[in-house]
C-alpha positions in Angstrom: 0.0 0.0 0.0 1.2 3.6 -0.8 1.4 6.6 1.7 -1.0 9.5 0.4 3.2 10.9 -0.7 3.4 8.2 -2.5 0.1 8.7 -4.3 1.4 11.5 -6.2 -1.2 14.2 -5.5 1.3 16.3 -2.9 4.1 15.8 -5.9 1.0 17.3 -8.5 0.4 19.7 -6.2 4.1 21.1 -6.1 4.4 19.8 -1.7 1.5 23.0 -1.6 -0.4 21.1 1.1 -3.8 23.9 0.2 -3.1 22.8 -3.5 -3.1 19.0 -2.4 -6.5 19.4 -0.5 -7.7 20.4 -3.3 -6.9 18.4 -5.4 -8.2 15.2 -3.5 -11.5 17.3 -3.3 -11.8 17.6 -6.9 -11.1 13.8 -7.1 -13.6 12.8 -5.0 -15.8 15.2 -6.7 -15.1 14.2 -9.9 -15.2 10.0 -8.7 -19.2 11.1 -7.4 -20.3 12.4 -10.7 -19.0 9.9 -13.1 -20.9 6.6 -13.7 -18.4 4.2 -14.5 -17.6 1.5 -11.6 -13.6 1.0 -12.2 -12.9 5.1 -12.6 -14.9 5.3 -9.5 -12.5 2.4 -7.9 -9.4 3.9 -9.3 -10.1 7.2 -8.0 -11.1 5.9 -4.6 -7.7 4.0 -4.6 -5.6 7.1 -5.0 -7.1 8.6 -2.6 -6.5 5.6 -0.4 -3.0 5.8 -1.3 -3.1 2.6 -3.0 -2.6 3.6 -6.1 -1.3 6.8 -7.9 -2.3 9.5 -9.3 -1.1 9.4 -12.6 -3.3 6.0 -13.3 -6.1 8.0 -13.6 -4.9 11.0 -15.3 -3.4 8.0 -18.0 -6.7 6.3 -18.1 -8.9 6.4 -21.5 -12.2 6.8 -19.6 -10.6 10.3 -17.3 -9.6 11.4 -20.7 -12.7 11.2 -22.5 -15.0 12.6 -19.7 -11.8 15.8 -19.5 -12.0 16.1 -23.5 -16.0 16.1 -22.9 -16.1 18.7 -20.2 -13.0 20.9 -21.6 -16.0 21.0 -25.3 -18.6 22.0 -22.7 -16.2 24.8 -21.1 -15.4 26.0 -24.5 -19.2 26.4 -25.7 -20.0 28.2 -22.7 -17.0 30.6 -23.3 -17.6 31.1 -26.7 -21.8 32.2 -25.3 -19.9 34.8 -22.9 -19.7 38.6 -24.1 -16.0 39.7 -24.2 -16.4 41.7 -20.6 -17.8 38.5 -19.3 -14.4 36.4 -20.6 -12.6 39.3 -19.6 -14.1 39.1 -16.1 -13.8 35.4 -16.1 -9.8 35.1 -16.8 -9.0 38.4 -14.9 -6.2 37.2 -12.3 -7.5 40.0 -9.6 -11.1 38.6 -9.3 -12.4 37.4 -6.1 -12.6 34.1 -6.6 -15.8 32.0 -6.3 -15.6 31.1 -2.4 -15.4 26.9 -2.1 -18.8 26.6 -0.5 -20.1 27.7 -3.9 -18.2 25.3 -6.1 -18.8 22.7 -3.5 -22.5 23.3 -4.3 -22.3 23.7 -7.6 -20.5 20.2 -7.9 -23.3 18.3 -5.7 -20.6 18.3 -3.0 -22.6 18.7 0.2 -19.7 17.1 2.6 -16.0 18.4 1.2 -13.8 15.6 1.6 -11.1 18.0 2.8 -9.5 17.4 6.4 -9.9 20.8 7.4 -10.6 24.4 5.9 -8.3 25.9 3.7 -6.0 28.1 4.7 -7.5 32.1 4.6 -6.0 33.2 1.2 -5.5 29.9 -0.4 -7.4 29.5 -3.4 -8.1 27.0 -6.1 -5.6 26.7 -8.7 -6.1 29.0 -11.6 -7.0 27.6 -15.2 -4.2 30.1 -17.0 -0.8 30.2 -16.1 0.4 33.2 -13.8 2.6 35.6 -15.3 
């Protein structure tokens, strides 16, 4: 059995231990919403520490759900005026507080340990400058 180290998700997460948090969250998030039975069990794994991480960004089934929500991301994008996109990628908006998203992904109980750290905030879709 791996250690939750071991799992990769602190390495993915650059040792950020916020980031990491996260990241299990939106594992377990995404493991909830998805139908089939052996993503679920590989993502429930990881998060185990029995597997890694990388197993499920590798596997066919993550990809085609990703490719399928990254199409759905896109056409809602492309609806959006330009000030809404602009609002959208702007680096120095107040991000969407994790209660929200946690709502907004059917996620009544957060799997995190314990809150996040006041200031820590989900990773951003665009690189930083």
């Amino acid at each position: 059995m791996l250690n939750h180290d071991d799992s990769g998700i602190s390495q993915l997460a650059h040792g950020d231990p916020a980031g990491a948090r996260q990241l299990r969250a939106g594992l377990a998030a995404f493991a909830r919403q998805v139908d089939d039975p052996q993503l679920r069990k590989l993502v429930a794994d990881v998060l185990a520490g029995r597997r890694n991480v990388r197993q499920v960004l590798q596997s066919e089934k993550f990809n085609e759900i990703g490719e399928q929500r990254l199409a759905n991301l896109k056409e809602g994008l492309a609806r959006l005026t330009d000030e809404q996109r602009a609002t959208v990628f702007d680096p120095n908006r107040t991000p969407t507080p994790d209660s929200v998203l946690d709502a907004m992904r059917g996620d009544s109980s957060p799997v995190e340990d314990s809150p996040e750290p006041e200031g820590q905030h989900i990773m951003r879709l665009h690189n930083d400058p």
